[in-house]
C-alpha positions in Angstrom: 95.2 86.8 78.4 98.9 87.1 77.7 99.2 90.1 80.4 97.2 88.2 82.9 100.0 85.0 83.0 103.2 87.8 82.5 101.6 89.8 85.4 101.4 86.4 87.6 105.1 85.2 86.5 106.2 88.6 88.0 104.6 88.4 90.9 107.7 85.5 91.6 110.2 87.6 90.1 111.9 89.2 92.9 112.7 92.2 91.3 109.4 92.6 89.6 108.0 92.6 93.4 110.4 95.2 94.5 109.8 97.0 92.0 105.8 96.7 92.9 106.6 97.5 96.9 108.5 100.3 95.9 105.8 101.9 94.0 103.0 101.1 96.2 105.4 102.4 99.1 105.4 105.9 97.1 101.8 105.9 96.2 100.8 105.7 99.8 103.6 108.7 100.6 101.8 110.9 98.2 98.7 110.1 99.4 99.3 111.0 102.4 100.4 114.4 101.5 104.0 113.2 102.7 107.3 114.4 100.7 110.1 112.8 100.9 111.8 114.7 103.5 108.6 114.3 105.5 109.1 110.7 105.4 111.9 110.3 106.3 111.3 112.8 109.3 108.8 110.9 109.8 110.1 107.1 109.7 113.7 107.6 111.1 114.9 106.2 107.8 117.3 108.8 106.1 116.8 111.0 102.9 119.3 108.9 100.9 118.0 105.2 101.8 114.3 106.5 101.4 115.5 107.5 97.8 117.6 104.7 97.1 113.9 103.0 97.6 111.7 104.7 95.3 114.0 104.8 92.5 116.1 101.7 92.7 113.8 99.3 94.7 116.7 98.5 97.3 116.6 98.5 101.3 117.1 96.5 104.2 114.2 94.9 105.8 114.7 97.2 108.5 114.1 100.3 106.9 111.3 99.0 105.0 109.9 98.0 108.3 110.5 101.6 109.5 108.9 103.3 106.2 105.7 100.6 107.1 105.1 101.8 110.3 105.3 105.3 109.1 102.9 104.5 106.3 100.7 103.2 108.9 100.9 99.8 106.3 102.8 97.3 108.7 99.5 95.1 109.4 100.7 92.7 106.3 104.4 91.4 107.5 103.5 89.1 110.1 101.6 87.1 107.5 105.1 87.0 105.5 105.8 83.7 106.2 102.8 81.5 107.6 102.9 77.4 109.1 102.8 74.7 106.1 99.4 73.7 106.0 98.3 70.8 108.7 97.2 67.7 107.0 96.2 66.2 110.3 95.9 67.1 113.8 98.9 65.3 114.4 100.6 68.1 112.1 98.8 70.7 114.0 100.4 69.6 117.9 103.7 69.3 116.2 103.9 72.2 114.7 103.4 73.8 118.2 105.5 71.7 120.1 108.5 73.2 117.8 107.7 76.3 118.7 107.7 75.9 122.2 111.6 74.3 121.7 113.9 76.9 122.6 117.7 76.0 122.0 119.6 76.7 125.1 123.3 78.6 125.6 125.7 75.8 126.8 127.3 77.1 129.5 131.1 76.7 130.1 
């Protein structure tokens, strides 16, 4: 029962979830029968970043994005950051009307 609340504190630690990404990100590569030179190939994203990934859990969001698609895993990153949760309607129409806003350029 110890494991079980550790396991749930890391999933908040970031590292811990990098870590987690990272591996789940190389899992899927060797699944698919992919080295890492294939990958790369494969993802646009070079030798050394793809790397850099696997063993020290650091990239850009950019090249994770890139390794994703690759993967054929980017289904999941436009859940990332959802709307709060609507109380009311009210919450609901606001919420949209915000996203309709669109700050404009001044011009000189």
């Amino acid at each position: 029962m110890l494991s079980d609340k550790i396991n749930f504190l890391d999933a908040f630690n970031p590292k811990a979830l990098a870590t987690m990404i990272a591996g789940k990100a190389r899992e899927r590569r060797l699944a698919a029968g992919l080295t890492q030179q294939d990958l790369a190939n494969k993802s646009g994203v070079s030798l050394g970043t793809l790397k850099r990934f696997e063993n020290l859990h650091e990239i850009s969001l950019k090249h994770l994005l890139m390794i994703a698609v690759a993967l054929q895993c980017a289904e999941g990153f436009d859940k990332l950051f959802p709307p709060p949760p609507a109380k009311r309607l009210d919450d609901v129409l606001k919420y949209q009307q915000e996203i309709k806003r669109q700050r404009g350029r001044k011009k000189l």
